[in-house]
Every structure is written in structure tokens, then in C-alpha cells.
Steps between C-alpha positions, in 0.01 A plus 500: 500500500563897587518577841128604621439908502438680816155543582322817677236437666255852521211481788158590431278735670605576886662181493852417516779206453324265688245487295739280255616316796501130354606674185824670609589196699487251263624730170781564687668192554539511128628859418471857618200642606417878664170641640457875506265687674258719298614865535191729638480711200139624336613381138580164328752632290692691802478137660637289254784756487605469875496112449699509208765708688581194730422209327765277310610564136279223360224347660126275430222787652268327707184691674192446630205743444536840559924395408386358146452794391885642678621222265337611183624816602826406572511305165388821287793724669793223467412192278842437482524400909219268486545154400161339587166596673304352731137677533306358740117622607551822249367695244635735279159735487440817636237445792155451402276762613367252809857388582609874510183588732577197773842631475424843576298400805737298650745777471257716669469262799844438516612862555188514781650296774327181362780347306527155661089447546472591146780176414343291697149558337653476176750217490328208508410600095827485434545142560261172338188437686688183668770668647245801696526313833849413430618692817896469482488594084281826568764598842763422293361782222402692718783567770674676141209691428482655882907565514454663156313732606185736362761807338654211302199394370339792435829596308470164294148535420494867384751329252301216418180732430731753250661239288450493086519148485771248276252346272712629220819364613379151532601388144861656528552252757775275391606407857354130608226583693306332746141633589377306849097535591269352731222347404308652764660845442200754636730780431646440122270178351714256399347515097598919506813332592556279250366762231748716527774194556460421104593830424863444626685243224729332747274462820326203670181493678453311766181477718511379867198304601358612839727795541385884547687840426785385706662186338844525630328455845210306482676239201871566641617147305329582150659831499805419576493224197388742238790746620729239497386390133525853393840587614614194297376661215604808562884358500472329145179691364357353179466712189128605383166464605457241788120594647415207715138452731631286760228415807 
């Protein structure tokens, strides 16, 4: 078997490393692995640039959310780098006109001194209905979100809100793929999800039962699984179409 490729692990919104904790501890007994922190620039494509400058030669992409789309991204400016993908709690829309409003009005509190209230209010969507009085899972999310900090995310989501989208890109994909959603995803339904999974010939779906918008946190094991099946592929990829609905 080849050795396994490096992975780079991309954090989502005001989050960090830690949110791929169990990930990045387990992945790495078997290869290399780096975490980067998302640069606080106002475009996707500016983004995906700084990350490129530091990360390894060849890598499998793996981002949550808001870092889906850095992945796309990074995948349209150097296809050659990227061996594999792992998507997880994405979309690869432009936001809907709703999405785009909540977006804006978060922004607006952030930037008025009510940054953390406005977190607290709003995380417990994030996560499946079981997990809302899960006290250590939503400290854990949100000790990132607070050292983050509101210019950060008001960077990040003024780049969130002007992005075209990579619905055309999907079937150019030739990289295995592995698209991760929760079944209780408020944020990005899990069927959107898997909609836009067929359109990429080499991915996987795979739907984690009882799990929110943050699967590498609230599902740390199941995550970690998929990755690991993914970079596997990604080291001896199969030829052709390989679309799989995995739950």
C-alpha cells in the first residue's frame, strides 16, 4: 500500500484546530497531518491563497462549513495539490437570500459590542436537538468562537455573503471525495447535502445520525472513520465514477 497523504485540516467559522481535536489525534498516528488557521481576509479566494502558501505539496482538503467552500476554492486554484476532499456540513451555493439576511445581522451585532451574547443565543442551532444541554460540547465550541474574536468573523462572513458559488466545478471533481452531514443539520439539511454530493463522480455521502452542523465535535469517532476511509482512497484512488450514499 502507498504511504497515506498528508492531510490539512481547515477550521470553520471562528473556530479553530480544536475543533478537529479527536480528528488530528487519531489521523496522526498514521501519517502527517497540519491545521492552519483561517487568515482574516474579506474574500474566499484571497483565503484559500494564504493557506495554500503554507500547506504541504500534496494534501486530502478537509473543512467544515464556512472551510468547504476554502476547499472548493482551493481545489479550483491548484487541482494538482489536492489529492482528496473531505466536505463536511457544506454547500457549494451562494447564500440564499434568508441565510444572507441572518448573516448580515449577526455581523451587525457582532461589530456592536454584542459579539459573545449574540453566540451564545445562536449556538445551540448549530448542534442536534440532543446535544443543546450538552454543556462541555457547547464550552468546548464556544471558548474558539470568543478567542476568535468579532473582526475575524465579520471578515469571514463578508466573504461567505460575496461568494459565486462551485456548483459548476462539482463534476470536474476527480479527487475521492468524501461529503460528511448531519442528519439534524439546521444549517445545511442533510438532503441539500447529499444533492449536490451526486454531482461529484468520486465522492461518498455519509449521513451521521443524531449529529448537528458540527460533526467533528458532536460525532468526534464517525468523523474520524470517514477521514480515515478517505485518505485510504486518496493514496490508491480508483479510476471513474465511484458515487456512494453511505448512512
Amino acid at each position: 500500500m502507498s504511504s497515506l497523504p498528508p492531510i490539512l485540516f481547515i477550521p470553520g467559522l471562528s473556530c479553530d484546530e480544536r475543533m478537529y481535536g479527536h480528528q488530528i489525534q487519531a489521523l496522526g498516528r498514521r501519517g502527517d497531518v497540519t491545521a492552519c488557521r483561517l487568515p482574516v481576509e474579506e474574500d474566499i479566494g484571497a483565503m484559500a491563497r494564504k493557506i495554500l502558501s503554507v500547506a504541504p505539496k500534496q494534501f486530502v482538503a478537509v473543512g467544515a462549513s464556512m472551510a468547504g467552500f476554502i476547499c472548493l476554492e482551493i481545489f479550483a486554484q491548484a487541482p494538482d495539490r489536492v489529492l482528496g476532499m473531505g466536505l463536511i456540513a457544506s454547500n457549494p451555493d451562494p447564500d440564499p437570500t434568508a441565510m444572507a439576511a441572518r448573516r448580515k445581522n449577526m455581523s451587525i451585532l457582532a461589530t456592536g459590542g454584542r459579539y459573545e451574547l449574540m453566540w451564545r443565543q445562536n449556538l445551540p442551532r448549530f448542534v442536534a436537538q440532543s446535544r443543546r444541554r450538552d454543556k462541555k460540547l457547547l464550552d468546548d465550541i464556544m471558548v474558539q468562537l470568543i478567542e476568535t474574536g468579532a473582526d475575524a468573523f465579520v471578515a469571514h462572513s463578508t466573504a461567505m455573503g460575496k461568494r459565486s458559488g462551485y456548483r459548476a466545478l462539482l463534476p470536474g471533481i476527480s479527487v475521492p471525495t468524501a461529503v460528511v452531514a448531519g442528519s439534524d443539520d439546521d444549517i445545511f439539511p442533510a438532503a441539500d447535502q447529499l444533492a449536490w454530493a451526486t454531482k461529484i463522480p468520486s465522492s461518498t455521502f455519509h449521513i451521521i445520525h443524531d449529529c448537528g452542523h458540527v460533526p467533528s465535535m458532536e460525532r468526534p469517532s464517525a468523523v474520524t472513520e470517514i477521514l480515515l476511509g478517505l485518505r485510504e482512497r486518496a493514496a490508491e484512488p480508483e479510476p471513474g465514477s465511484l458515487f456512494v450514499a453511505a448512512a
